[in-house]
N, C-alpha and C positions, 0 to 999 in steps of 0.2 A: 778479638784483637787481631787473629790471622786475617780478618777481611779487611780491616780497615788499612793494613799495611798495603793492599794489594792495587791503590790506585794512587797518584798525586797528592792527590785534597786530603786524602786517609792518613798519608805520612806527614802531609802538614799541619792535619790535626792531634796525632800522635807527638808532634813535635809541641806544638803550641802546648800540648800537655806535662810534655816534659820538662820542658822548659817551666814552665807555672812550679812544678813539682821541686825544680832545683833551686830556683830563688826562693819558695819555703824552706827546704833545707840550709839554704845560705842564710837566709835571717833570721830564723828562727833556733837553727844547733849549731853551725858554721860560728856564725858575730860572735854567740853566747860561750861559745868553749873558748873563743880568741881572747875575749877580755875576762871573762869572770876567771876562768883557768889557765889563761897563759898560756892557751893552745893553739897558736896560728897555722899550724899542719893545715886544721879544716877548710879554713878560709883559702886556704892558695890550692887545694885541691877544689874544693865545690864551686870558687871564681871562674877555676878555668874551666869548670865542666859547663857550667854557668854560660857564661861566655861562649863557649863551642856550641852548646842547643840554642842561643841567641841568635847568635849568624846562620846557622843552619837555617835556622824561622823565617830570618830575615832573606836568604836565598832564595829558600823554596816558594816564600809566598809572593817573590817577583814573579817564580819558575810558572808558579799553577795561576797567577796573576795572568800572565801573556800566555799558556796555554788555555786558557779556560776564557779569557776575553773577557777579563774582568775590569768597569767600567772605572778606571784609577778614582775619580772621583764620589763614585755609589759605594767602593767597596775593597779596592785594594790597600788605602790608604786610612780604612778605620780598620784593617788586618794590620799596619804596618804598626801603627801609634797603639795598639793592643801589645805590643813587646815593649813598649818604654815604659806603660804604665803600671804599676806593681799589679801584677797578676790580673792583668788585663786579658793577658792571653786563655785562661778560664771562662772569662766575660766573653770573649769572640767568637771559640767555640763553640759555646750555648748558643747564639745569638747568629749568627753566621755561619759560619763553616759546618755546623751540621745540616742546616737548611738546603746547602747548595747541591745541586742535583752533581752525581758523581760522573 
């Protein structure tokens, strides 16, 4: 975990992670405590954590996009459309972002 923090592509993959990780918690404990228990606490906290690791993703992976010269249409843009789609971002990292030379 210590290594993967220690380069761009590493943080953007630790990102695309967390992010995957927070929209499971959000639809999965989050939605479910809001309506079955009448608990919207969850949902306005994990929205905005939600949210925050979203832009974050989508920041960094312009950032390591134009540092890394990445070719918009080979690869930055099936990284971008991997955050809209529900837990896409799981899919990209397998698929991409671990492949790419650091």
């Amino acid at each position: 975990m210590k290594k993967l923090m220690q380069t761009k592509l590493g943080r953007l993959r630790m990102l695309a992670i967390l992010e995957g990780i927070s929209l499971l918690l959000l639809v999965f404990i989050a939605l479910p405590l809001k309506y079955i228990l009448d608990f919207p606490m969850g949902t306005k906290i994990m929205g905005m954590l939600h949210g925050t690791l979203f832009l974050l993703f989508l920041f960094n992976t312009l950032s390591v996009g134009v540092e890394q010269q990445w070719t918009f249409r080979k690869t930055t843009w099936k990284v971008l459309l991997a955050c809209v789609v529900p837990f896409g971002t799981f899919y990209i990292d397998k698929k991409i972002l671990s492949r790419l030379p650091r």
